[in-house]
N, C-alpha and C positions, 0 to 999 in steps of 0.2 A: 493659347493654342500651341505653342511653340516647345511649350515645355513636355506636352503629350506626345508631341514629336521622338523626342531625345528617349534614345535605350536606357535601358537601366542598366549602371552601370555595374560592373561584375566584375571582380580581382580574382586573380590566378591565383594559385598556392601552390606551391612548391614543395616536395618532400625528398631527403633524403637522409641516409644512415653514415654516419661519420665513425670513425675509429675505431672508436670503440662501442658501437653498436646502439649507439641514440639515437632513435628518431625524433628528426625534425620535421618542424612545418616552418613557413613562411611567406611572405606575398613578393618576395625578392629569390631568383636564385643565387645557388649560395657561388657561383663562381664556374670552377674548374673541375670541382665536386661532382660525380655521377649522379643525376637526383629526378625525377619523374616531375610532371605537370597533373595537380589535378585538378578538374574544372569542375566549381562548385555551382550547383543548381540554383537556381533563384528560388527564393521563399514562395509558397502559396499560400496565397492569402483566400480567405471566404469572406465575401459580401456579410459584413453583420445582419443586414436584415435575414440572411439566411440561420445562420448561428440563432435570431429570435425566435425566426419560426418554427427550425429544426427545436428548441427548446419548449416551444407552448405543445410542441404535439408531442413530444416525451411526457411532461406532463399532462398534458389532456388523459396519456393510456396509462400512466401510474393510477388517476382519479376515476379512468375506468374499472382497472383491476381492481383498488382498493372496494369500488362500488358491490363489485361483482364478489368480493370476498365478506364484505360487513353485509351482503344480503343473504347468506346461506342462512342457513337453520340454526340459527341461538340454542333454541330446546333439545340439537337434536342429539342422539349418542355421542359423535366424534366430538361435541364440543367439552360433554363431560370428562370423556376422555383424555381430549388434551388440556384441560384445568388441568386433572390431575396431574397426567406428565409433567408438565411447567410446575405445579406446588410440588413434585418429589425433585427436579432439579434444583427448583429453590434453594430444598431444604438441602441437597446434598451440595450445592455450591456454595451455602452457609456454613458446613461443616469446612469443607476447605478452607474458606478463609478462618474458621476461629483454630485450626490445627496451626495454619501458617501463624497464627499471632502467639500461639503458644511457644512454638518453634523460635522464634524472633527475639521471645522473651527470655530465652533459655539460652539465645544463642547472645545476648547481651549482659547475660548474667554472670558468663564467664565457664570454661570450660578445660578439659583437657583439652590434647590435642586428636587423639584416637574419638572423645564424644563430639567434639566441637566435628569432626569430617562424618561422623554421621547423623548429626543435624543439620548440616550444609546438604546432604546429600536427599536428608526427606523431606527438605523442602524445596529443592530443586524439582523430584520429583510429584510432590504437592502442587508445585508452581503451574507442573507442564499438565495437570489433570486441571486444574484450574481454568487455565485459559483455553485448553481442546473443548472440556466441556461447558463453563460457563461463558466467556465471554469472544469468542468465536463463533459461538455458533449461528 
């Protein structure tokens, strides 16, 4: 019981800027030095049963939504439609990577230096269509 008694203990910290413009911290002050006190917050902590239960009901409404999305209409137009979108992304995100692997090859193969910066530069830009469209999104 004794120990539920006793505060939790909590060290000062110390800050101040020396000569030449370092800041410091510490749980000592530094002396004679100009330096501020600042009193650090105790941690908060959450009951893990909380942390569980806040977790089973995020998931409970993910297994809703999911529910509520895998029950629309299979047959219906939008689904056709978005096949197709996703097979022309596909296929245009398969183009990028086989451009990048050409580029890769060309730029291993050896080069000027005027062609070797503009094959650094199309696949730089290759790179950034790549990842906005295929794998960000």
């Amino acid at each position: 019981m004794s120990f539920l008694l006793v505060p939790v203990a909590s060290a000062d910290v110390y800050t101040w800027i020396d000569s030449q413009g370092v800041a410091h911290f510490s749980d000592y002050p530094p002396g004679e030095i100009p330096h501020r006190q600042i009193r650090v917050k105790p941690p908060t902590t959450v009951p893990m049963a909380e942390n569980l239960e806040q977790g089973e009901r995020i998931s409970d409404i993910r297994r809703e939504v999911d529910g509520l999305l895998a029950s629309g209409r299979p047959d219906g137009p939008a689904t056709g439609a978005r096949e197709r979108a996703e097979a022309k992304l596909e296929k245009t995100c398969a183009g990028y990577r086989r451009k990048l692997e050409r580029i890769q090859s060309k730029l291993r193969a050896g080069y000027s230096n005027d062609r070797g910066n503009t094959l650094r530069q199309q696949r730089r830009t290759l790179s950034q269509k790549l990842s906005r469209e295929c794998i960000l999104r």
